[in-house]
N, C-alpha and C positions, 0 to 999 in steps of 0.2 A: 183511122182507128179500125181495128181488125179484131170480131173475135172467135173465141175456140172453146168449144166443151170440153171441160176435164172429165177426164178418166178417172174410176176410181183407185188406179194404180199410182193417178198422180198425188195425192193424199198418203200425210202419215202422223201420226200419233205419238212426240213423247214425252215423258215427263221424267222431270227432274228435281232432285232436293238440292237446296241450298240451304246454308246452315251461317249462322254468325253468332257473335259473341252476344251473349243478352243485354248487357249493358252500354251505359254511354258511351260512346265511341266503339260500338261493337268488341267490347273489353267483355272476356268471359268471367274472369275471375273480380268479384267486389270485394277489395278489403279496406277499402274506409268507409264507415257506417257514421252520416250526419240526421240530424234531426234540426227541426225550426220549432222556435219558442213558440214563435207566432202561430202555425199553425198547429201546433200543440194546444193555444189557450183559445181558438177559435172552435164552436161550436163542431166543426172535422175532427176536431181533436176528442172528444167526445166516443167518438166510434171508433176512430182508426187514427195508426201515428204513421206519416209519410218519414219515407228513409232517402238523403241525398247522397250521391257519393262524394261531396266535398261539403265545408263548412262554408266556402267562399259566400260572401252577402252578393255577388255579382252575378249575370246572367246564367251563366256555365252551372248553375247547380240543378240539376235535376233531378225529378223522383223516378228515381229505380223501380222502388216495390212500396209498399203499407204491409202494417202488422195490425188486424183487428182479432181479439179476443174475442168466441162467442159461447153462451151460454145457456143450459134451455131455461135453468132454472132465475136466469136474471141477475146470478152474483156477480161480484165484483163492482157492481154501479151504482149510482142512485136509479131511483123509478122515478118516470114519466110523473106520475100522480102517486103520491103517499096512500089514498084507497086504493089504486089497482096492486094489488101485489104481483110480484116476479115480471112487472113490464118496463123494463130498462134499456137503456143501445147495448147493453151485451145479450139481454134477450132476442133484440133486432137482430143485430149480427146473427145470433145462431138462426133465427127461424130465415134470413135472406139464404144463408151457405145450403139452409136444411131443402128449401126450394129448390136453389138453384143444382144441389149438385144429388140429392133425392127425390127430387119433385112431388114430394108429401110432406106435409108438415105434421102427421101422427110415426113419419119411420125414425127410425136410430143411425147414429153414424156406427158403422162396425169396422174395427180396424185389426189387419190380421186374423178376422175370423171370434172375436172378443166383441162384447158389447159391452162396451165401460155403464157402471150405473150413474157415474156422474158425467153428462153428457159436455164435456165442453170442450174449446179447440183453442188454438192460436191460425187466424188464417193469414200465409202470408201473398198479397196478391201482386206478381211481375207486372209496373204500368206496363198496358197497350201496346203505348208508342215502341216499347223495348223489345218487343218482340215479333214476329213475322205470322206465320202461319199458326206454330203450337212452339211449345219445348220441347227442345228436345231429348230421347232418351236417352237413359244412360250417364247423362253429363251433369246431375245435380251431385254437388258434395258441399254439404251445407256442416259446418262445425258450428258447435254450441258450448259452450266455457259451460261446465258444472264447479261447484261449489269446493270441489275437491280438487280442483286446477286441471283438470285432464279436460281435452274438446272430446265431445260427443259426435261424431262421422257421422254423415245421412245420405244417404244414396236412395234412388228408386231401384226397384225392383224388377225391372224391365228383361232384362238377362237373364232369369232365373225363373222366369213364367214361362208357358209353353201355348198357353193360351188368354187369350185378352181379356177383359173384365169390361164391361161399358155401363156406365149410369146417364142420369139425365144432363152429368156435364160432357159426356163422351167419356175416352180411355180413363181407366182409374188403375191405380199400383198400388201397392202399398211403398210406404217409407220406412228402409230397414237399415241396420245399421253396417256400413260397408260403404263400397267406392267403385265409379266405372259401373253400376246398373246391376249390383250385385253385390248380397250380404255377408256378411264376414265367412259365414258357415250356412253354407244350404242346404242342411240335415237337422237343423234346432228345432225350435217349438215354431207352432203356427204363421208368427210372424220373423220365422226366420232370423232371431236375435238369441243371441248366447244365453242372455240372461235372465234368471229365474223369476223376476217378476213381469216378465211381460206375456206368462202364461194367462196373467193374472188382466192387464193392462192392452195387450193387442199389441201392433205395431204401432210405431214413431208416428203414425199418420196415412195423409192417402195424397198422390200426386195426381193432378189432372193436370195435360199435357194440353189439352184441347182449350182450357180455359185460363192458362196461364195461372194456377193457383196450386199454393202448398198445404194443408191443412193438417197439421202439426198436433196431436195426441195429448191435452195436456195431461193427463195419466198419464201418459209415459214418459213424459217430460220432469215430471213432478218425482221419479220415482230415485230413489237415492243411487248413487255410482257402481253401489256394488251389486244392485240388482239391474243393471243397465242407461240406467234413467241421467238426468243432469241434475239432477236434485233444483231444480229451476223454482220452487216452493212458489206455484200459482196459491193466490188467496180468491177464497170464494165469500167472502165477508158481504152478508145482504145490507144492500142499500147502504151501500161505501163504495166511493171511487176510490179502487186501490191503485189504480193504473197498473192491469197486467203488461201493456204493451211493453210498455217503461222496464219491464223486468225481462221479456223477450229480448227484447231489442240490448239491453246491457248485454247479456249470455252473448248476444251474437256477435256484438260489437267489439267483444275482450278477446274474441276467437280471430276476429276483422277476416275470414273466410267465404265466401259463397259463390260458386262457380255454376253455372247455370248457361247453357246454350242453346237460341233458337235454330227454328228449322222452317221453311216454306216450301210445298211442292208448288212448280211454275209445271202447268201440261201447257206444253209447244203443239201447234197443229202445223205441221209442215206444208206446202203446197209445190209441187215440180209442173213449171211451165216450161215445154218444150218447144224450140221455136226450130220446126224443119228447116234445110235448103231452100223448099218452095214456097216459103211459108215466112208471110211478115216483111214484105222485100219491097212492097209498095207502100207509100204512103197517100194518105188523103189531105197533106198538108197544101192549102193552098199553093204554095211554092211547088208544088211537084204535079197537083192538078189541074188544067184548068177548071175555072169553076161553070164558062158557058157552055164546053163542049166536052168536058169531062175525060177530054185526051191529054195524054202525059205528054210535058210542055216540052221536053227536051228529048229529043227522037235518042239520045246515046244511052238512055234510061228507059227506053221502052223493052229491049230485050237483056239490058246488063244493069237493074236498077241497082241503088245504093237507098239504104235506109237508117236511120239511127234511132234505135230502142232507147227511150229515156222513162219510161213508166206502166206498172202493169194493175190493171184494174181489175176488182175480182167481183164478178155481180151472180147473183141468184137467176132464176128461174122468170123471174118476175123483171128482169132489164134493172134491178136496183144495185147502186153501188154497195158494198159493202164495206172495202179495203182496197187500201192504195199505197203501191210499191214502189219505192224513189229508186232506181240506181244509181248509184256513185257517181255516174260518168255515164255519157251518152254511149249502146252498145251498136259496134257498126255490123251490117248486115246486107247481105247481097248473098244470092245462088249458090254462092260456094262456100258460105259458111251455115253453122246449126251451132243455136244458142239454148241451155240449159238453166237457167234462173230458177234459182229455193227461196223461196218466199217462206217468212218464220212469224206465225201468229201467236204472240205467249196471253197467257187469259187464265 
């Protein structure tokens, strides 16, 4: 065993995006939208409604995304307790999103610059397992069937910023109406949509990319065809399960649209082990040492050794192993050759 201090020139640094499709089978575009009874009528079902991309009763069905409703005011549900007022799972729902992606539970959600007085959302969240690193930009086109038969387009905002917005979920966008990370017209009102009530209502929503989650304006959502909206008619009926999800999810499911694609950066740390001419040509393999007189056994290897490089060990400062490098194949080495090995750390 032989070893050598690297040089800082033998180190290199880089990183890489990789991207795939969000859904099952790395499939970008979702157009069959399934739901389970079952988990509809189970206590989950309560808070949020899981979306499969197949109806099959068999293993192969997976959840894609959930759609939960949130609200500060607590409509749409029944309440926890008939004495506490406004404390329901759509009140949950909104005060978790309001943490998680505000981290105060006295701020407002504000979309395009608008603070809706009636605070409530549709959040749509991508499972985990479906995606990589974050979402990626750019690549959300989410249609929504309004009442008037025409899909409502949703795109992030990404292309049409110049500079980043960060909250307590990380990047935040807004969601405008357009395609490809950019809205129909990036000269309109605040939230960059054509239409006259979303002066009124803000944008479609806000993308966070970081935490895999869509959080959908139901003001804007609500707002009828000709002033932008889906005319999607959220009920905010206290202390009634109206089942907004139920209504979400039809809109989206009559459109059967939603493209969505992950992203992961992988940073590679390169390492270049140089193995000179003079360098690496003996071994300490018993067969090549003796081990009581520590003379090389075979005098035609004393001044013309042969060696074969089969792995390269990477340790600290401290003699500790860190990493260990297979090669493919044993690499032969003698005096008149010089071997070059890139060792690739991804992390």
């Amino acid at each position: 065993m032989s070893f050598k201090r690297l040089d800082p020139e033998d180190f290199l640094i880089s990183a890489d995006s990789i991207t795939a499709g969000a859904w099952s089978g790395n499939v970008p575009t979702l157009q069959n939208f399934n739901t389970s009874s079952v988990q509809k009528a189970s206590t989950s079902g309560n808070y949020y409604l899981n979306v499969y991309q197949t109806g099959s009763t068999l293993t192969n069905a997976e959840v894609q995304f959930n759609i939960a409703f949130g609200d500060s005011n607590g409509s749409g549900s029944v309440l926890y307790d008939s004495g506490i007022n406004g404390r329901s799972y759509t009140s949950t729902i909104f005060g978790q999103f309001q943490n998680i992606v505000l981290g105060d539970e006295n701020n407002n959600f504000v979309y395009g610059g608008v603070t809706p007085s009636n605070q409530s959302f549709y959040a749509l969240t991508i499972d985990r397992s479906k995606y990589k690193g974050s979402l990626f930009l750019g690549t959300l086109d989410l249609r929504i069937n309004s009442a008037s038969a025409f899909d409502l387009r949703l795109t992030d905002n990404s292309n049409d910023v110049t500079t980043q917005t960060f909250n307590e979920a990380g990047r935040v966008y807004q969601i405008v109406s357009g395609s490809a990370g950019s809205a129909i017209s990036s000269g309109a009102t605040p939230s960059n949509a054509v239409a006259n009530g979303m002066t009124i209502s803000g944008s479609y929503g806000l993308f966070l990319p970081d935490i895999g989650t869509i959080l959908l304006n139901a003001a804007a959502l609500n707002l009828e065809s000709s002033d932008g909206g889906a005319g999607l008619q959220t009920l905010y009926t206290s202390n009634t399960a109206v089942d907004n999800n139920t209504t979400l999810y039809s809109a989206m499911s009559a459109s059967s649209y939603f493209t969505l694609n992950s992203q992961e950066n992988i940073t590679s740390d390169y390492v270049f082990i140089r193995a000179r001419n003079a360098e690496y040509n003996y071994s300490e393999n018993p067969s090549f040492i003796s081990g009581s007189t520590g003379n090389v056994i075979y005098p035609q290897l004393v001044n013309s050794p042969q060696s074969f490089i089969t792995t390269v060990g990477l340790y600290n400062d401290a003699n500790e192993l860190l990493a260990v490098a297979k090669l493919s194949k044993p690499l032969k080495k003698d005096f008149t050759k010089e071997a070059l090995i890139r060792v690739k750390l991804d992390f």
